[in-house]
Structure formats: structure tokens, C-alpha cells
MMTF fields as JSON, N, C-alpha, C and O atoms, coordinates in Angstrom:
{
  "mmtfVersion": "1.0.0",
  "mmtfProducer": "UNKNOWN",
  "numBonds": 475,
  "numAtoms": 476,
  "numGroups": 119,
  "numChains": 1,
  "numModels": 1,
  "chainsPerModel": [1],
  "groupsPerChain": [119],
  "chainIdList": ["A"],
  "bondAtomList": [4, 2, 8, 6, 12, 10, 16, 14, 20, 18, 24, 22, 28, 26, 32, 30, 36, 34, 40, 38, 44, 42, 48, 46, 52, 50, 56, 54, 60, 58, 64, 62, 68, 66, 72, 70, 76, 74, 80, 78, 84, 82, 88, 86, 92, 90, 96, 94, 100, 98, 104, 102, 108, 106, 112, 110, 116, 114, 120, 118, 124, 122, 128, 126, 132, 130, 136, 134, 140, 138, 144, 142, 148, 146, 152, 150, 156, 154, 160, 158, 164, 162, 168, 166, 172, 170, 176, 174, 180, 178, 184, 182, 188, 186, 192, 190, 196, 194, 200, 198, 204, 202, 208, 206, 212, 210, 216, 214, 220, 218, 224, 222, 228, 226, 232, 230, 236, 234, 240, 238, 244, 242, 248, 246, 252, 250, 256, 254, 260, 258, 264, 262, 268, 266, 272, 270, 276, 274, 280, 278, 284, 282, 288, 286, 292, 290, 296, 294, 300, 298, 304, 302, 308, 306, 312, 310, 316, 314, 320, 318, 324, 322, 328, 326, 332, 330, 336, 334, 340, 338, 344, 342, 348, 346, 352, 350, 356, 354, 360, 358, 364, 362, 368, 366, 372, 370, 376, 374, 380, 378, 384, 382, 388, 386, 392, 390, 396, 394, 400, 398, 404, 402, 408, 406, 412, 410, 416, 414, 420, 418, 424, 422, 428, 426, 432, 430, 436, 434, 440, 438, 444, 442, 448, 446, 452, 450, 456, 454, 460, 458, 464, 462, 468, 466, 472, 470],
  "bondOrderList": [1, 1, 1, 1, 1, 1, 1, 1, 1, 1, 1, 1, 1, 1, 1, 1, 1, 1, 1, 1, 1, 1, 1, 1, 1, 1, 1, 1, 1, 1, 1, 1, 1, 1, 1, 1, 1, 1, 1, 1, 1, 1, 1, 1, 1, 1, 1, 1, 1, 1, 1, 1, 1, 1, 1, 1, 1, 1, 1, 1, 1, 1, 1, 1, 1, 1, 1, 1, 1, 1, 1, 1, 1, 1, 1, 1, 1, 1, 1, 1, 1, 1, 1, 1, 1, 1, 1, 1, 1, 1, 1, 1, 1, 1, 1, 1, 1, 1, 1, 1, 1, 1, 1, 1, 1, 1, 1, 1, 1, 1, 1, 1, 1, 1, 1, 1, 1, 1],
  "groupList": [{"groupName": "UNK", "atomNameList": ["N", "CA", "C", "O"], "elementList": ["N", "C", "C", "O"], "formalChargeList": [0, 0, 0, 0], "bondAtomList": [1, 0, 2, 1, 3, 2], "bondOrderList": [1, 1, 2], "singleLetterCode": "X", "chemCompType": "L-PEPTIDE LINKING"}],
  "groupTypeList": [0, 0, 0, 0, 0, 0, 0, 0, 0, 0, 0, 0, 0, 0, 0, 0, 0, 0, 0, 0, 0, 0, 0, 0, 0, 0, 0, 0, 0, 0, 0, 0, 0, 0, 0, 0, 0, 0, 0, 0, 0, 0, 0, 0, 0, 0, 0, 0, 0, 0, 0, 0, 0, 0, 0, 0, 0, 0, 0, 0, 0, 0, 0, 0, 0, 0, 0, 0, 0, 0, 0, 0, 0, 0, 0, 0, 0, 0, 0, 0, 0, 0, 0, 0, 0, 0, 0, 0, 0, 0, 0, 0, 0, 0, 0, 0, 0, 0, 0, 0, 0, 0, 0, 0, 0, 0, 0, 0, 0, 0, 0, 0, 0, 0, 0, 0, 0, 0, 0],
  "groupIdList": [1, 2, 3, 4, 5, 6, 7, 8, 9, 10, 11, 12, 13, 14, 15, 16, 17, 18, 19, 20, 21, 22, 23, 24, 25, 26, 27, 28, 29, 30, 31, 32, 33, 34, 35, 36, 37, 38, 39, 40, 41, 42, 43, 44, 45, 46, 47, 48, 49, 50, 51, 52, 53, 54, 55, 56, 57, 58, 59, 60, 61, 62, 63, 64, 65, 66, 67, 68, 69, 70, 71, 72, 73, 74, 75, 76, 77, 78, 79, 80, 81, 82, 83, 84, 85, 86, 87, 88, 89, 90, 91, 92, 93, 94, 95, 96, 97, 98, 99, 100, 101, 102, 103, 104, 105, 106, 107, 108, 109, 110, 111, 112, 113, 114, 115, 116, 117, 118, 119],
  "secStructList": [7, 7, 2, 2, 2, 2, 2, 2, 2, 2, 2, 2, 2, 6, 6, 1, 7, 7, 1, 2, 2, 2, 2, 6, 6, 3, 3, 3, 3, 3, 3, 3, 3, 7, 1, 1, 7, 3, 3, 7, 2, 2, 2, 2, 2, 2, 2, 2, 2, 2, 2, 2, 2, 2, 5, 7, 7, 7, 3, 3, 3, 3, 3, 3, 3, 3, 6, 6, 3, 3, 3, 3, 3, 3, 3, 7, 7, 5, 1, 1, 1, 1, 7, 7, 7, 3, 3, 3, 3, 3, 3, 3, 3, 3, 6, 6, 3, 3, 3, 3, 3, 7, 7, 5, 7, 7, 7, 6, 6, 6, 2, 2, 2, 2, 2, 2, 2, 6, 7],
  "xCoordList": [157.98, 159.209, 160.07, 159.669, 161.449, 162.341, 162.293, 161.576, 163.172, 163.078, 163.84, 163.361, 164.732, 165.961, 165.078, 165.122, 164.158, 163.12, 162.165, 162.163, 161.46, 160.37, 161.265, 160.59, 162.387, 163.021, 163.645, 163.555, 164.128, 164.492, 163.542, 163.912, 162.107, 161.196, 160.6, 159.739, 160.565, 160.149, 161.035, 160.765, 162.115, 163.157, 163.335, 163.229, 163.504, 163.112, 162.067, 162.201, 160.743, 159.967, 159.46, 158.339, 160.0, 159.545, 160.918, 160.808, 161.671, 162.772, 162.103, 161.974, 161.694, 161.184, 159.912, 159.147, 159.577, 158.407, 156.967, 155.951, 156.838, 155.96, 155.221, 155.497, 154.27, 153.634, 152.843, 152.761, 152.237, 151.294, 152.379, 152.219, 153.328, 154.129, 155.583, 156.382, 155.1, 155.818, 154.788, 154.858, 153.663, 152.483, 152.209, 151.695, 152.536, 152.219, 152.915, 152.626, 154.028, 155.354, 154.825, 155.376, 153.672, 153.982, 152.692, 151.7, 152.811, 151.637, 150.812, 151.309, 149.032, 148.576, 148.354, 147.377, 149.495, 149.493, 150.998, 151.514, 151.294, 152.656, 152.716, 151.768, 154.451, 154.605, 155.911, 156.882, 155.874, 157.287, 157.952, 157.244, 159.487, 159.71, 160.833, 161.565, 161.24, 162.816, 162.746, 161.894, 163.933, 164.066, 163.569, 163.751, 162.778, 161.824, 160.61, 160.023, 159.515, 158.682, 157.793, 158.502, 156.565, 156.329, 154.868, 154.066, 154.633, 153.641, 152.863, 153.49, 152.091, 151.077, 151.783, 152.899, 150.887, 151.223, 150.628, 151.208, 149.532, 148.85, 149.63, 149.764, 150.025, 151.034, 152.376, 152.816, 153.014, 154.389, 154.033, 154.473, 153.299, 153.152, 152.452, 151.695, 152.194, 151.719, 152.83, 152.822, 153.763, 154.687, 155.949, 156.977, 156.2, 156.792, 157.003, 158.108, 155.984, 156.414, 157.165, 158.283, 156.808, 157.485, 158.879, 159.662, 159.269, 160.298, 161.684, 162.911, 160.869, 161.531, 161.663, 162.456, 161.107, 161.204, 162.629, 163.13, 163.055, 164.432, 165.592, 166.603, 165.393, 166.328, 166.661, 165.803, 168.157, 168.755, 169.871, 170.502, 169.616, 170.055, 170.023, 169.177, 170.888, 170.568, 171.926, 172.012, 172.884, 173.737, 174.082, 174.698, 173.695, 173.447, 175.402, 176.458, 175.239, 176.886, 176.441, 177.205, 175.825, 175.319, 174.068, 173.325, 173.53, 172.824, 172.474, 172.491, 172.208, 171.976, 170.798, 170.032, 170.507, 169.432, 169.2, 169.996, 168.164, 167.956, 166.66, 165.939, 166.062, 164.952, 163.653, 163.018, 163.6, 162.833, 163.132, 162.355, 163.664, 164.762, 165.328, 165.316, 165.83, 166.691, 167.623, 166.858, 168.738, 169.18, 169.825, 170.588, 169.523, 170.135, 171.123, 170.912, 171.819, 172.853, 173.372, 174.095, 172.83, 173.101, 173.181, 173.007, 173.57, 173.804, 172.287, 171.691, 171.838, 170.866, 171.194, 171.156, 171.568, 171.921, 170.874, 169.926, 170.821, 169.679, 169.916, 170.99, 168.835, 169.036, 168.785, 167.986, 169.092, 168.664, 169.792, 170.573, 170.155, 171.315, 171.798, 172.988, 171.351, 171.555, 172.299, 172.626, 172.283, 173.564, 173.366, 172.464, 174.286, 174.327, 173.784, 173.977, 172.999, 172.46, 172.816, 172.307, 173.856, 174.054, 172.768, 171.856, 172.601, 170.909, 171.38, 172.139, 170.868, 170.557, 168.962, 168.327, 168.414, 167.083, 166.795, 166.735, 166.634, 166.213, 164.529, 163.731, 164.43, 163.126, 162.73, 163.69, 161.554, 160.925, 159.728, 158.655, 159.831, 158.832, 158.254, 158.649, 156.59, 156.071, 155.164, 154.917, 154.559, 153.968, 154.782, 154.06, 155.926, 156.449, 156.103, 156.737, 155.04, 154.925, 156.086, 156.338, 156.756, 157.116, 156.014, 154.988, 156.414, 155.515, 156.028, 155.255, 157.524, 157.955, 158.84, 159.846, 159.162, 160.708, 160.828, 160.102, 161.984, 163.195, 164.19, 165.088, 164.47, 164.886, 166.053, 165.695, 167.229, 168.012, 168.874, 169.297, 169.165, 170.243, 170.198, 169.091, 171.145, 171.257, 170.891, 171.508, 169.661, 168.752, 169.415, 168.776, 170.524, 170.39, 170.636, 170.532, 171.126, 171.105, 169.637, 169.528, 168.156, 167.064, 166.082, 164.986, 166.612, 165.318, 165.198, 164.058, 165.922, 165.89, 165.574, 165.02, 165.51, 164.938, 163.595, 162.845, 163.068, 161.367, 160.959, 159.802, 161.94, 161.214, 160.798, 159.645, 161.379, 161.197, 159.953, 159.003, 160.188, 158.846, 157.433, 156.297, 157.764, 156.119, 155.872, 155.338, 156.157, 156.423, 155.508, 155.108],
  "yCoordList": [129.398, 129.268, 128.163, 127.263, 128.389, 127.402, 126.071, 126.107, 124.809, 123.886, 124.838, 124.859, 125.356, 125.512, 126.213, 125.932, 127.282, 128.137, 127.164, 127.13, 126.503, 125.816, 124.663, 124.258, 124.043, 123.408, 124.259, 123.766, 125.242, 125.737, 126.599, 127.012, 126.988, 126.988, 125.979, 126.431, 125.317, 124.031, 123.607, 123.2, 123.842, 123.374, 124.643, 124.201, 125.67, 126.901, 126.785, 126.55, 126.916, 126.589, 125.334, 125.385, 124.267, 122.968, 123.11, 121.939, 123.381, 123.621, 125.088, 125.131, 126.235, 127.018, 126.447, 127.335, 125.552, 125.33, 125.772, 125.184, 126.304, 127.127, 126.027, 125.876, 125.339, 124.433, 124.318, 123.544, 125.743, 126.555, 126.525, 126.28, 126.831, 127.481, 126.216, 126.386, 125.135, 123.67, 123.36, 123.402, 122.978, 122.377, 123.432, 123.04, 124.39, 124.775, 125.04, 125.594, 124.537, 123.825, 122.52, 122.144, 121.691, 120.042, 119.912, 120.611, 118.769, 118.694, 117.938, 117.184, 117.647, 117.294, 115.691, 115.202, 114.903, 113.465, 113.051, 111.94, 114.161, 113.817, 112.79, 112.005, 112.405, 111.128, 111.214, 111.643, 110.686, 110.854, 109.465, 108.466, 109.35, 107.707, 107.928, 108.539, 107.483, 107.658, 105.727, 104.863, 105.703, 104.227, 104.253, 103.157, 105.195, 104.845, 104.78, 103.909, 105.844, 105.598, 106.01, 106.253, 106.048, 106.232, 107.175, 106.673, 108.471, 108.783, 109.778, 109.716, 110.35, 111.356, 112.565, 112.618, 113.647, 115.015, 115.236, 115.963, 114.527, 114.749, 114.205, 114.821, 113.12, 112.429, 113.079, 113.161, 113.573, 114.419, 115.55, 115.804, 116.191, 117.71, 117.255, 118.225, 116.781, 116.236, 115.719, 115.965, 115.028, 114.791, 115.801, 115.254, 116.809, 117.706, 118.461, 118.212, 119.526, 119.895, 118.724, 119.033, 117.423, 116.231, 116.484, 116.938, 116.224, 116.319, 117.6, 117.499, 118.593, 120.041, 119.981, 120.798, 119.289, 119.41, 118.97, 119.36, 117.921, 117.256, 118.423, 118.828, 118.736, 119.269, 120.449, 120.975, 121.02, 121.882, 123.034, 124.083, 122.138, 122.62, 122.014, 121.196, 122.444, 122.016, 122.579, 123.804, 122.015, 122.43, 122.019, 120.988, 122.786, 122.604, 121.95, 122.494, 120.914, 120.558, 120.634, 121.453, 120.314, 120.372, 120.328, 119.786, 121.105, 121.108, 121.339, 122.381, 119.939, 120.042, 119.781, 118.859, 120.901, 121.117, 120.843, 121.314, 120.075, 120.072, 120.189, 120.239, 120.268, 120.483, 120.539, 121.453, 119.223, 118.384, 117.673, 116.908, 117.829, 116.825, 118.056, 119.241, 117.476, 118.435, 117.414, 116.552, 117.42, 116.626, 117.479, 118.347, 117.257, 118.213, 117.384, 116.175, 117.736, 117.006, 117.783, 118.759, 117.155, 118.287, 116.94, 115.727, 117.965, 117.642, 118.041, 119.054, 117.374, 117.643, 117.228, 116.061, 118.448, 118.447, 118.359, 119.001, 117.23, 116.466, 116.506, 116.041, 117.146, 116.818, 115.428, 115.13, 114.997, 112.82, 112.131, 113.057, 111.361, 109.694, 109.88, 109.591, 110.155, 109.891, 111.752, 112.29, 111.99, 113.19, 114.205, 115.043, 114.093, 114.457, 113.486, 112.422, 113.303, 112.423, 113.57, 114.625, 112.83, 112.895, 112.767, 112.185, 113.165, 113.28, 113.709, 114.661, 112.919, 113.074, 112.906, 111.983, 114.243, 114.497, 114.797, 115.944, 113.723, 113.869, 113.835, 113.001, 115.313, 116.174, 115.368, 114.995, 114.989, 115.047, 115.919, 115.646, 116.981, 117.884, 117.634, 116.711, 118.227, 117.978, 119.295, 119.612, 120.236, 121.243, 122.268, 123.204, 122.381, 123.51, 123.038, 123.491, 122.114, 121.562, 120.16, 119.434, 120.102, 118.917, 117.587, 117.596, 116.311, 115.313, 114.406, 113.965, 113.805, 113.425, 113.267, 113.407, 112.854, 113.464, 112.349, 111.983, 111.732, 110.648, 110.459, 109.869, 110.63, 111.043, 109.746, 108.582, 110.005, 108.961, 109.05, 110.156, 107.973, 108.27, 107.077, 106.619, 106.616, 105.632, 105.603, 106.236, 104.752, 104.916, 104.231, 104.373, 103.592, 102.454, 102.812, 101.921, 104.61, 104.982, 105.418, 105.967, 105.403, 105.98, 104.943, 105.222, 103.504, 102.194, 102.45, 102.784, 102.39, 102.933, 103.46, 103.266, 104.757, 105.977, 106.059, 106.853, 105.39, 105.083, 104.203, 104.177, 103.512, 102.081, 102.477, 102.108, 103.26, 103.974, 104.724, 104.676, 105.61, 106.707, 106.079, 106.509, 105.31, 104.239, 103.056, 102.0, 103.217, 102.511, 103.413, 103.522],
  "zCoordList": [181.216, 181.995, 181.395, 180.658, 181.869, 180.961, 181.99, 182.99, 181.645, 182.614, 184.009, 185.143, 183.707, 184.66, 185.711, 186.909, 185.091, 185.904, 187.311, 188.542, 186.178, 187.034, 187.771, 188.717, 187.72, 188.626, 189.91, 191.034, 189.761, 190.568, 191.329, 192.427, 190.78, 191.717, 192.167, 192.921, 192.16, 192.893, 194.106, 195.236, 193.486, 194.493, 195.55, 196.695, 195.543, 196.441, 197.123, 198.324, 196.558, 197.252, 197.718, 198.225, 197.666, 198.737, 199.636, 199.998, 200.057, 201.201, 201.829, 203.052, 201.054, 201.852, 202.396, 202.772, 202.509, 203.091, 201.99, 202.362, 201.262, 200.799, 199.775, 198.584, 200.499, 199.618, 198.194, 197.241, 198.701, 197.219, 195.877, 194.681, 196.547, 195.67, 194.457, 193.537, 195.3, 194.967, 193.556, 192.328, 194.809, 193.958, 192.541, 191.493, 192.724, 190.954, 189.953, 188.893, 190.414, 189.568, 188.932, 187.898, 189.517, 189.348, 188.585, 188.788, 187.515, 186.539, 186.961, 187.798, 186.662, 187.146, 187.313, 187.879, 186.689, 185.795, 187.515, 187.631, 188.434, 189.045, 189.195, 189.165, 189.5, 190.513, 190.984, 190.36, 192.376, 193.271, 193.278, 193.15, 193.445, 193.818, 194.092, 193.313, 195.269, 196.013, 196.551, 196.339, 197.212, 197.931, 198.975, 199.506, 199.874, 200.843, 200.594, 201.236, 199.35, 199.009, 197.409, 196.433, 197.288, 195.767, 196.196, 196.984, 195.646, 195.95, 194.754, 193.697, 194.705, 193.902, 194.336, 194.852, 194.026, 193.865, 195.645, 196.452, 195.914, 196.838, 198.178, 199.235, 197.913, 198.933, 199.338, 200.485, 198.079, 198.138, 198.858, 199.979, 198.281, 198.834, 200.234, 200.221, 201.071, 202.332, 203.2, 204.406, 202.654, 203.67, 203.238, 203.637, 202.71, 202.592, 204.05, 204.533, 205.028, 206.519, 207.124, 207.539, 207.277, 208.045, 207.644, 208.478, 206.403, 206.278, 206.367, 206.375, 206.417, 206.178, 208.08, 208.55, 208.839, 210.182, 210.986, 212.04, 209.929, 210.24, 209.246, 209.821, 208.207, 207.35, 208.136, 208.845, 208.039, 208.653, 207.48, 207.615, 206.479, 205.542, 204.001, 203.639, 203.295, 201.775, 200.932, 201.013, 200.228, 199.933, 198.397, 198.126, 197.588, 196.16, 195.687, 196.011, 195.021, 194.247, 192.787, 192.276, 192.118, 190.615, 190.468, 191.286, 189.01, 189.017, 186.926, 186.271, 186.478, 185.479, 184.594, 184.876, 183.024, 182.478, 181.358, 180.545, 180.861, 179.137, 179.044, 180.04, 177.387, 177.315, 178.372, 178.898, 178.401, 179.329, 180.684, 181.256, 180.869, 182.035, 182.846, 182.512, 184.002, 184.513, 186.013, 186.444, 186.609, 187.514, 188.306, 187.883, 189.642, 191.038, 191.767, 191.868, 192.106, 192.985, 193.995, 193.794, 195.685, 196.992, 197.764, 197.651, 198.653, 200.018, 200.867, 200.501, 201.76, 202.359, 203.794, 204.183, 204.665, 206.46, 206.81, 206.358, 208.029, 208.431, 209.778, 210.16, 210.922, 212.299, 212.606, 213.494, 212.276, 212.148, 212.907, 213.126, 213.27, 213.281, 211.509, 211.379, 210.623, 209.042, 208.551, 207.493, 209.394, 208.997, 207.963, 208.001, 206.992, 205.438, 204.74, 205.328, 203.437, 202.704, 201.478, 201.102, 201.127, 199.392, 198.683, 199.271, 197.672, 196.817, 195.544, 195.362, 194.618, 193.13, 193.198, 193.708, 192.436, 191.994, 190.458, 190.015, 189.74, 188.285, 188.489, 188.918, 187.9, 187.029, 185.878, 185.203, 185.458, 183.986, 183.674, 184.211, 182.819, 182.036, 181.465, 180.753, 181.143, 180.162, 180.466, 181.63, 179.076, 179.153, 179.947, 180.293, 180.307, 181.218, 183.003, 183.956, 183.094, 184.686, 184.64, 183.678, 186.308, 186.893, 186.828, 187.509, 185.804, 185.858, 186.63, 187.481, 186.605, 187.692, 188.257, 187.561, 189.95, 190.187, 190.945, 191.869, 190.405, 191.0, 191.902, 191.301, 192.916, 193.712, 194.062, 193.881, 194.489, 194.264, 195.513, 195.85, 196.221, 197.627, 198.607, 198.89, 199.069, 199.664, 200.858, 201.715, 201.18, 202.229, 203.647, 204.69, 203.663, 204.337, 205.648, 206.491, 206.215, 207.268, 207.4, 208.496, 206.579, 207.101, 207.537, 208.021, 207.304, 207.703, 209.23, 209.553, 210.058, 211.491, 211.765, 212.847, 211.175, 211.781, 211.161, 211.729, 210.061, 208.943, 210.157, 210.579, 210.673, 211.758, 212.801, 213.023, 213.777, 214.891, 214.871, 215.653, 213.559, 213.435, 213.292, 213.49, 213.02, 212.924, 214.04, 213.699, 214.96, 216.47, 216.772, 217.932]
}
């Protein structure tokens, strides 16, 4: 599969919910890291339902590809206090699997609502 392929299954299937189907997009070396947290393949794909529970939608603005690499840029509608959350998601490849994904967006409407949930 090309990058553009296995990114965009990944990305289909972790908004569809379909966990099997994330996880065998992602290589076995993964790693996640956004500004709320940093996790494994095992950790990501685990708090994946939590999060698909608030999302209401997903609204693709760009979406760019190279060899190895690949960068998403959406909108993500959130039943939250935190609304829309703008999102940049840079991909890195290796072997044709996701090794790791970067996730980029300004958290500073989600400390409240990360604070609450752990009360």
C-alpha cells in the first residue's frame, strides 16, 4: 500500500470506531504524542472508544503525502465545552506500517475538561 493508502485507512478506521482495523495500519515499534499525552500502540488503540464518544464529527481541510510522511489537517466536532479543535496530524512510515503519529492542536480549551474527567 502507498503512504496515502495506509494513512487514510487508519484514519477511516479509527473515527469509524473499528479498532482491528486501525491497529493493522500501525507498526509494531508505534508511538503516539499530542499536548495532552504520549502513548504505545497499546495505549492509543485503548483510549480510542473514549474518545470517538465525544466526537460528532470530523471534517477533513488538507491532507498531505510523501514517501514516508504524510500530514492531515481537520476539523474535529466535539460534543465537549472545547467545540471544534483544529488538528494537524503528521504520520511517519516505515515498512508500509504507521510508526508514529504527532498529533498537533491547541489544548488549552481541553485541561478542564482532562481535569474534571479524572475527579
Amino acid at each position: 500500500m502507498t503512504t496515502r493508502e495506509t494513512v487514510q485507512a487508519y484514519h477511516r478506521a479509527r473515527f469509524d470506531g473499528d479498532v482491528p482495523a486501525a491497529a493493522a495500519q500501525l507498526a509494531g515499534t508505534f508511538t503516539f504524542q499530542s499536548p495532552l499525552l504520549s502513548s504505545d500502540a497499546d495505549g492509543h488503540l485503548a483510549g480510542l472508544a473514549g474518545f470517538l464518544q465525544v466526537v460528532s464529527g470530523v471534517e477533513m481541510i488538507s491532507e498531505l503525502y510523501g514517501e514516508s510522511e504524510a500530514t492531515l489537517v481537520y476539523d474535529v466536532h466535539t460534543a465537549t465545552p472545547a467545540g471544534t479543535q483544529r488538528t494537524a496530524e503528521h504520520f511517519r512510515l516505515r515498512d508500509g506500517r504507521i510508526e508514529a503519529i504527532t498529533l498537533i492542536f491547541d489544548a488549552t480549551r481541553w485541561h478542564p475538561i482532562m481535569a474534571a474527567a479524572t475527579r
